[in-house]
N, C-alpha and C positions, 0 to 999 in steps of 0.2 A: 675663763682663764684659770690655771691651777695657779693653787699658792708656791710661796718658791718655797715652803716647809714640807707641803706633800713633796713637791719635783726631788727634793733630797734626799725625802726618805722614801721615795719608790727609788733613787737614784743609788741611793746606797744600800736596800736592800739587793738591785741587781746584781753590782758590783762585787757585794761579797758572797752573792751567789755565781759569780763568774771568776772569784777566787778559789772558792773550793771545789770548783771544776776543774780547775788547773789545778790545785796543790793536791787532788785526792784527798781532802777535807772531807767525811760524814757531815752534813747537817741535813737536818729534817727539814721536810719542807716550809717553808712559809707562811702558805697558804693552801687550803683546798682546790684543786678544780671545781670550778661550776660550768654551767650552762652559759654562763655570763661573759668566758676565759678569752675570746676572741675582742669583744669592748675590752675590758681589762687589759689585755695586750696596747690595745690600741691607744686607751691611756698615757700606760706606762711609759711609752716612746712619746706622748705630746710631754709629759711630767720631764723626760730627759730633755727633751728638745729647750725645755724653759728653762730648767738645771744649767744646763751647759751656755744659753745665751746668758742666764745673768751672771753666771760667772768671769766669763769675760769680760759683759760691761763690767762687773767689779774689779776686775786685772784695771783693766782699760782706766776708770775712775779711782784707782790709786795711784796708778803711774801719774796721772796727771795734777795729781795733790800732792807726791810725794817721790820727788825722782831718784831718790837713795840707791843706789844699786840698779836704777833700770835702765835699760829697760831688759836684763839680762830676769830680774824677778817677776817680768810681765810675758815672757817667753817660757820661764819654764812652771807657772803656772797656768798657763793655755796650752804646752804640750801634758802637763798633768790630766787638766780637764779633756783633753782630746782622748787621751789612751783611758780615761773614766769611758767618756761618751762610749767609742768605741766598742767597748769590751759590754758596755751595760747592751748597747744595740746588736750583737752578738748574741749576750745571751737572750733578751727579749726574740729574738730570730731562730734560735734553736727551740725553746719554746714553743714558738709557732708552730714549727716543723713538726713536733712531738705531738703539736695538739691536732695537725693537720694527718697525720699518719696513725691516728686512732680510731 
């Protein structure tokens, strides 16, 4: 099982690598290509998969400590986490594509 600290930061490495695909942002790469880049992929997507489940149970485990505002604050941080997930499984799949078309 990944830690939820790696899930993050492969999480939010993706994500701001899937903003400066949309905003035309320059950044260098991240990381090198290896030999390895198909496992690494395949990581990457189990690290979002646990990213985004604990995030919800955390929506979910506040709403229920703290009903302040919800459940309108447990909705629009699960549509946050979704268009994250999303956009990180995108890029991790263009990726792919790149590495597959090499």
């Amino acid at each position: 099982m990944i830690s939820k600290v790696t899930a993050t930061a492969v999480l939010l490495t993706v994500v701001l690598m899937f903003v400066a695909a949309n905003e035309q942002v320059p950044l260098p790469p991240p990381y090198e290509v290896s030999e390895y880049e198909a496992d690494l992929l395949k990581l990457e997507r189990e690290a979002i998969d646990a990213a985004f489940q604990a995030k919800i149970t955390q929506l979910w485990t506040v709403w229920m400590s703290d009903e302040r505002g919800q459940p309108a604050r447990a909705v629009n941080g699960a549509s946050q986490a979704r268009k994250a997930y999303v956009a990180s499984r995108h890029a991790i799949d263009r990726r792919e594509k790149e590495l597959r078309s090499k």
